[in-house]
C-alpha positions as CSV (number, residue, x, y, z in Angstrom):
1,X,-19.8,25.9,-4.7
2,X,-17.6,23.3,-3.4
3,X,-13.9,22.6,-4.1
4,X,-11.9,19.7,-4.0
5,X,-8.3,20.4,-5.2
6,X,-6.1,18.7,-6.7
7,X,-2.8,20.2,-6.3
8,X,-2.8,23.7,-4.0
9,X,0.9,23.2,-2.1
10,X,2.3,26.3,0.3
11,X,5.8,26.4,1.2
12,X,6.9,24.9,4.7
13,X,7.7,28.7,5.6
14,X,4.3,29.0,5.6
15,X,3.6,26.6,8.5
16,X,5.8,29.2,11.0
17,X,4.5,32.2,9.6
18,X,1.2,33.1,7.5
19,X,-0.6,29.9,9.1
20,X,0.7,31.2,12.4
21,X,-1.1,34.2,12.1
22,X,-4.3,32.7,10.3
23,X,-7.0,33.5,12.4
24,X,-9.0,31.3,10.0
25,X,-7.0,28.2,10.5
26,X,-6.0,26.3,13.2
27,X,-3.8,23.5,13.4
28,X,-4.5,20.0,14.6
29,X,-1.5,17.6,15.5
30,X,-1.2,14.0,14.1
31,X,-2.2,12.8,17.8
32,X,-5.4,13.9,17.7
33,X,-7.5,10.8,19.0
34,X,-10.3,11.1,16.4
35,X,-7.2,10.4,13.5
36,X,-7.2,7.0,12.9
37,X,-4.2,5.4,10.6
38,X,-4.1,2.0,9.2
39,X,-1.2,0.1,7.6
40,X,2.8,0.1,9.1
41,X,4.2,3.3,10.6
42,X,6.8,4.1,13.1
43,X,5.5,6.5,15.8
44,X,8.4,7.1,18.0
45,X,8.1,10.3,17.2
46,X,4.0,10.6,17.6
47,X,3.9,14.0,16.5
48,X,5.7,13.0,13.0
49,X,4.6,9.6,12.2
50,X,6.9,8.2,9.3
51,X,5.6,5.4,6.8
52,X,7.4,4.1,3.7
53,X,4.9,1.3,2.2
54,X,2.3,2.1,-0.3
55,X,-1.7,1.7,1.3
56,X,-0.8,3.3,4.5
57,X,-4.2,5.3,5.2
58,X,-5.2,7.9,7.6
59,X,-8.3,8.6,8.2
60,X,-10.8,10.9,10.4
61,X,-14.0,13.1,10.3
62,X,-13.4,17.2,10.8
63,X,-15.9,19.9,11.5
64,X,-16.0,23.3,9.2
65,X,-15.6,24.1,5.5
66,X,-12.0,23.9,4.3
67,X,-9.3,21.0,5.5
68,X,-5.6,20.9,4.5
69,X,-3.0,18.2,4.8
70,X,0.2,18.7,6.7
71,X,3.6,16.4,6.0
72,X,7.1,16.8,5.4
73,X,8.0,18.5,2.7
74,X,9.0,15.6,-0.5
75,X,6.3,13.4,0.9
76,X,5.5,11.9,-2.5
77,X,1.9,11.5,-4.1
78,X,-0.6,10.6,-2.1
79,X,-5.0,10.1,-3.1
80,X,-7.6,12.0,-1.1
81,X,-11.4,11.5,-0.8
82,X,-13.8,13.5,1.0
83,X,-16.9,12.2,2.0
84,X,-16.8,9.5,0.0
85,X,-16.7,11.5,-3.4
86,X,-14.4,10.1,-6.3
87,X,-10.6,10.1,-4.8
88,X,-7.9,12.5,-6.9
89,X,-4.0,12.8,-6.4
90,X,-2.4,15.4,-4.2
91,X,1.9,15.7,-4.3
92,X,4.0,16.9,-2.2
93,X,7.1,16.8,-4.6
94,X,10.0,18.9,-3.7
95,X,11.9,20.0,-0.5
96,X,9.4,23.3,0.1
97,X,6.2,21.8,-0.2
98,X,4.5,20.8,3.1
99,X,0.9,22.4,3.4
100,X,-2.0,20.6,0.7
101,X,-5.2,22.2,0.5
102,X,-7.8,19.0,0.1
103,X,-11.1,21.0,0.1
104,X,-12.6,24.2,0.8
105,X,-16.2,26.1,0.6
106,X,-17.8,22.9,1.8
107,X,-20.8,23.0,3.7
108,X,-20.5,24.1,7.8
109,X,-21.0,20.7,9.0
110,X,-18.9,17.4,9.4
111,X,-17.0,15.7,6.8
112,X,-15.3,12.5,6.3
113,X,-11.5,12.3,4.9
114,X,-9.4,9.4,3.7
115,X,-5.6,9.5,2.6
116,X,-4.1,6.8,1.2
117,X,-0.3,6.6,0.2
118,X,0.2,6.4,-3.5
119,X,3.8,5.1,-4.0
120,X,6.7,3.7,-2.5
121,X,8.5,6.1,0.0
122,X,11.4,4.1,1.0
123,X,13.9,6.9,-0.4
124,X,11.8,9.4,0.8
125,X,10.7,8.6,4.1
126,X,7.2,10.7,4.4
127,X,5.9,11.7,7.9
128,X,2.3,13.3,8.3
129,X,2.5,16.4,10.1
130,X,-1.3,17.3,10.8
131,X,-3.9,19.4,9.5
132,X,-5.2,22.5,9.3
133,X,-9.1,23.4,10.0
134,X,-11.6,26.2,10.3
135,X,-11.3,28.6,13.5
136,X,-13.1,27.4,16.3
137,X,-14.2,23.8,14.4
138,X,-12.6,20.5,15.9
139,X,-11.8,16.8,14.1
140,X,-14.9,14.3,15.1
141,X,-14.9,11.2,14.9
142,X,-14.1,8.8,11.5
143,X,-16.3,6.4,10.1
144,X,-15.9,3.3,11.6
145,X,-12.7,1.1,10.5
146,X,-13.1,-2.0,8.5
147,X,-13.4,-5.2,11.0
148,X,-11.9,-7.6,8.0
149,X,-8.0,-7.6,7.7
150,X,-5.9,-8.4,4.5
151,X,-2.3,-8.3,4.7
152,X,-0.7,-7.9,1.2
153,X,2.9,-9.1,0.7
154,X,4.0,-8.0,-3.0
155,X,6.3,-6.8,-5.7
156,X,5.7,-3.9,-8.1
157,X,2.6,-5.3,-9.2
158,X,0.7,-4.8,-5.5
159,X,2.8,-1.4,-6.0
160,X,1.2,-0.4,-8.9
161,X,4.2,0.4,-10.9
162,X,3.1,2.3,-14.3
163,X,-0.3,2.1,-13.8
164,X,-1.0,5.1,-14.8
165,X,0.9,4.7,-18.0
166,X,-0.5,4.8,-21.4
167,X,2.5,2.9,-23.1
168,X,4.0,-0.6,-22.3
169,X,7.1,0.9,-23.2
170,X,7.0,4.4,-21.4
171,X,9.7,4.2,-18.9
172,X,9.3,4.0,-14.6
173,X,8.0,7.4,-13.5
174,X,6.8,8.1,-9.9
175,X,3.8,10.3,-11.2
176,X,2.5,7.1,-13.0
177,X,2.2,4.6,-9.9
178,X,-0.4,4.1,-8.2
179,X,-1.3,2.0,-5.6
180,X,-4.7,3.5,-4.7
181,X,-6.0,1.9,-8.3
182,X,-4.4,-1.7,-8.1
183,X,-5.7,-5.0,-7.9
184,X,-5.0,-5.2,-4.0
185,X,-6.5,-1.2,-3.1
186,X,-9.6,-2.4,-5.4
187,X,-10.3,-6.1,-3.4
188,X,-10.1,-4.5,-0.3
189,X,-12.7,-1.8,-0.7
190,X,-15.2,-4.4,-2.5
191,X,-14.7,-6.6,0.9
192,X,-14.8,-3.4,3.1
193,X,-12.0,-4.8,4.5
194,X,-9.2,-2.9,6.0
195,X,-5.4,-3.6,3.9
196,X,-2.0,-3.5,5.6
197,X,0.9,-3.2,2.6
198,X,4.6,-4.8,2.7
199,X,5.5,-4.9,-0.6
200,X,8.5,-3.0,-3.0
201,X,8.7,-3.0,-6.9
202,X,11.6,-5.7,-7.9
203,X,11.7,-7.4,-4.8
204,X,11.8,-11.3,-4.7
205,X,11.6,-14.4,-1.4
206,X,15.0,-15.1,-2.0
207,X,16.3,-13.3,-5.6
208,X,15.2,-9.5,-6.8
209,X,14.5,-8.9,-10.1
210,X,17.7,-10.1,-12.5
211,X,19.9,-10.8,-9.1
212,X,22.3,-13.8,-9.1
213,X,21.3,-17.3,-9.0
214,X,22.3,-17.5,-5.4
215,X,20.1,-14.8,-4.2
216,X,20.2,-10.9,-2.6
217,X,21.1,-10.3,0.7
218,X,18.2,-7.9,1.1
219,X,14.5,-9.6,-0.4
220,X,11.3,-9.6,1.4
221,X,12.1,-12.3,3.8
222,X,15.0,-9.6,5.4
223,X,12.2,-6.8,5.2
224,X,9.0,-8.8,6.4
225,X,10.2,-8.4,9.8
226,X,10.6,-4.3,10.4
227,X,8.2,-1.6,10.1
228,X,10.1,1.0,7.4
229,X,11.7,-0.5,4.3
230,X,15.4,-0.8,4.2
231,X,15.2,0.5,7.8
232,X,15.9,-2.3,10.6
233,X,16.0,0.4,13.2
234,X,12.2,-0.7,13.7
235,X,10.5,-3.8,13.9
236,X,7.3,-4.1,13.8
237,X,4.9,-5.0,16.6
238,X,3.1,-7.7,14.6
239,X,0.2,-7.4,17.8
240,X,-0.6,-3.8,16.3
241,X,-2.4,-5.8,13.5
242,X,-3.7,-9.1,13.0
243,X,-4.5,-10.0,9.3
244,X,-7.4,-12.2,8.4
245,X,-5.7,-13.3,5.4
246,X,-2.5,-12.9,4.0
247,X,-2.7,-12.9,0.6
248,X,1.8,-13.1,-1.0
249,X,2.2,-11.9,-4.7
250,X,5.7,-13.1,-4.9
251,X,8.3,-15.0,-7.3
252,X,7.7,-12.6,-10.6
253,X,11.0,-10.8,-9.7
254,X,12.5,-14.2,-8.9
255,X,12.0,-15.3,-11.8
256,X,11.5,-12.6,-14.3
257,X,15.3,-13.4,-16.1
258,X,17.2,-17.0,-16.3
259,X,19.0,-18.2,-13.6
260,X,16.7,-18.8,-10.8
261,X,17.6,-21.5,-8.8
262,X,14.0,-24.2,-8.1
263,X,15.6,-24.9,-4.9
264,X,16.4,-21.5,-3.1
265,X,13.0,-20.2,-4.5
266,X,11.3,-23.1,-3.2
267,X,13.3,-22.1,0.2
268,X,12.5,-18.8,0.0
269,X,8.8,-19.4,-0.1
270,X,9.1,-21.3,3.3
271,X,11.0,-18.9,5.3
272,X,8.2,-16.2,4.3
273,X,5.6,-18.7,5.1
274,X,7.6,-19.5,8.6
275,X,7.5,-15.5,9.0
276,X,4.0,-15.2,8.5
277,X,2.8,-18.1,10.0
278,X,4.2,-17.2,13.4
279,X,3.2,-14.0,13.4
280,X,-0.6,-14.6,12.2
281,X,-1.4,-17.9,13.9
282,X,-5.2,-17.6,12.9
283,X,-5.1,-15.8,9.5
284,X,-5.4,-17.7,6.2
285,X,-2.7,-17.2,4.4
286,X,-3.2,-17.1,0.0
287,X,-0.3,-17.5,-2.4
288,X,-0.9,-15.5,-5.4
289,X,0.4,-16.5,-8.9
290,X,0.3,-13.7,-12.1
291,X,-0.2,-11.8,-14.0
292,X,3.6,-11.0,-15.2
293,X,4.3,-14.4,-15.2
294,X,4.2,-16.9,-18.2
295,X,6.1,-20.0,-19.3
296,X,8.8,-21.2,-17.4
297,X,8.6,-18.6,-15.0
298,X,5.3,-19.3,-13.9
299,X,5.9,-23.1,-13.7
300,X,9.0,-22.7,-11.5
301,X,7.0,-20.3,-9.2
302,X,3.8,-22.3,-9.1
303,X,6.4,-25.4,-8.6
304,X,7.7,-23.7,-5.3
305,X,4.3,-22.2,-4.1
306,X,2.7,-26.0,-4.1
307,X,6.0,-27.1,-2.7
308,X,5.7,-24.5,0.4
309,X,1.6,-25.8,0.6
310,X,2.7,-29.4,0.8
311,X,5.1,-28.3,3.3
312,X,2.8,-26.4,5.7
313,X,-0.2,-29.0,5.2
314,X,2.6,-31.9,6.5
315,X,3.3,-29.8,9.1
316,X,-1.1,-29.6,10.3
317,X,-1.8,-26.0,8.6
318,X,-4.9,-26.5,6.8
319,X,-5.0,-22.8,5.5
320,X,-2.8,-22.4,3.5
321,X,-4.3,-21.9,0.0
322,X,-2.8,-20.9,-3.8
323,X,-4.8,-18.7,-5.8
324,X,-4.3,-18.3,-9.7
325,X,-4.8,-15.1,-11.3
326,X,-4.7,-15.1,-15.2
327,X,-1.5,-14.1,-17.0
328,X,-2.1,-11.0,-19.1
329,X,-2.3,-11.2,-22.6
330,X,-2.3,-7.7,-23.7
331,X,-6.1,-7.6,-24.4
332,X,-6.6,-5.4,-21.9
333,X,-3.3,-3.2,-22.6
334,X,-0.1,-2.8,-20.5
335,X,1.4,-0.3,-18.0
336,X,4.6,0.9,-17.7
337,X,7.2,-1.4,-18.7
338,X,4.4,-3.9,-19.7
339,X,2.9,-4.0,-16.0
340,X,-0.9,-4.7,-15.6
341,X,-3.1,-1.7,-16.9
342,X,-5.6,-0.1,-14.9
343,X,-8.2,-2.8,-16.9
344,X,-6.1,-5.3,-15.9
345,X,-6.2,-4.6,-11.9
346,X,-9.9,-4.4,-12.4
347,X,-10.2,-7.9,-14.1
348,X,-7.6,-9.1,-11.6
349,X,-9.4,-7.7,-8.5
350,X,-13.0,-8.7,-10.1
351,X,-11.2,-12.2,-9.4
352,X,-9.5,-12.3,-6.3
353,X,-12.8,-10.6,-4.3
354,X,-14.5,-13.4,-5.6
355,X,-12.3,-16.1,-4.1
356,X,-12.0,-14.6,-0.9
357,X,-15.4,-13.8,-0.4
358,X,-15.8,-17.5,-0.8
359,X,-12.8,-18.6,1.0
360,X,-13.7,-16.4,4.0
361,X,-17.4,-16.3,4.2
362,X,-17.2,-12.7,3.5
């Protein structure tokens, strides 16, 4: 019968010993050409690729009947799917872990895997290490990558903070975010589109979440620019991916307690939109308002969005579009600290597919 695991972790001792001397299992490097990763990585190292935004996927086909995932030990939570069967949560939690086992007893033939990382690794800086196959079997090639490109740019919400959560009032945990489930994961697979994530719970264009009035040092428009977060040891080679559409789910954290200041939010939303612009000459770029946002809030962040379109459409950019999605009401219940549920990233996603299959012929 065949196995998909959900958690099966060996130590990293075991990598330099028992899988050493496992003449059922070979090891396969992260440079293997048929390994195909999508989403921003440095690779200086090639052998140890690091990665610290959620979304960043690697994907590839293998031969045989068993696969395991290889990365640094406190790697975080990651979802896996093999050939195309319903995705489930592997971790790799502590500083021992470093050897997953995704699947085994499968049928001797080739299989397709995807990996996508779950949560925000920013503190602990994940690198994929490889895998381990049958003897004697050899990775093949992945199913073909997504030709349509969507850049996120987001907050917690594009995180998926607390969407595993049952309670609006059950605290942060790291266990109960999920990208893989959110609004942003969801639109992209029902566009078969490929997604590239930038995006950190509390950050803000100019003002994290209950910062002062006159802004942090650090937002997104210091972190755009570099390939790791809080890393500007890297910057990112903005020709290794070229978005169709840039879709921004900013100005919640801006807003999200008084003293935002209209003016430096406004100002904040056009040095992002100077970023991305430049970078993405072609791509459609999509301000995104909701769902945390009501009130005020969302008038002083709708204020600056429409400010920034005015902007760019004085300037000749014709695409340049805002896109409403529906503050939540509770109807459809609450994350963790009264984030969108899973129900609402479905509704949420339901919406924004529709509105770029329209705005980009998809």
């Amino acid at each position: 019968m065949t196995k998909i695991h959900l958690v099966s972790i060996f130590s990293l001792f075991s990598i330099l010993t028992a899988h050493a001397e496992d003449e059922e299992m070979q090891r396969i490097m992260p440079t293997d050409r048929h390994i195909q990763y999508i989403g921003r990585y440095e690779a200086k190292n090639l052998e140890r690729p690091i990665f610290t935004y959620p979304g960043f996927q690697i994907r590839s086909g293998f031969e045989g009947t068993s696969l395991k995932m290889v990365a640094k030990p406190n790697s975080g939570y990651f979802m896996a799917e093999i050939d195309g069967r319903e995705a489930f949560k592997i971790c790799l939690d502590n500083e021992t872990d470093s050897v997953v086992e995704l699947a085994s007893d499968l049928a001797d033939t080739s299989h397709q895997v995807v990996i996508t990382y779950a949560g925000e690794g920013y503190e602990r800086l994940p690198e994929f290490w490889g895998f381990f196959i049958d003897k004697g079997k050899k990775l093949c090639p992945a199913t073909s990558v997504p030709t349509k490109k969507i850049e996120y740019i987001g907050n917690s919400i594009t995180c998926g903070y607390g969407i595993e959560a049952d309670s609006p009032t059950a605290p942060y945990q790291e266990e109960t975010a999920n990208y893989y489930y959110t609004y942003a994961a969801r639109t992209a697979r029902n566009l078969h589109a490929q997604a590239l994530v930038v995006a950190r719970s509390g950050i803000g264009v100019y003002r994290n979440y209950n910062g002062p009035k006159t802004g942090d040092a650090v937002n997104m428009n210091t972190e755009y620019p570099y390939t790791l977060l809080y890393n500007n040891l890297y910057t990112w080679d903005f020709k290794r991916y070229k978005p169709d559409v840039v879709c921004i789910n900013l100005g919640t954290n801006d807003t999200s307690t008084q003293g935002a200041d209209s003016l430096l939010l406004q100002q904040g939303f056009q040095r992002l939109y100077h970023q991305v612009r430049s970078h993405n000459p072609d791509a459609k770029i999509v301000f995104l308002s909701g769902t945390m946002m009501s009130g005020e809030a969302l008038c002083a962040a709708r204020q600056a969005m429409d400010a920034t379109l005015s902007y760019a459409r004085l300037r000749g950019d014709k695409e340049i579009y805002r896109f409403d999605l529906p503050p939540q009401d509770g109807t459809l219940g609450y994350g963790a600290s009264y984030h969108p549920s899973m129900q609402q990233h479905e509704k949420m996603a339901s919406e924004l597919t529709a509105y770029l299959k329209q705005l980009m012929g998809w």
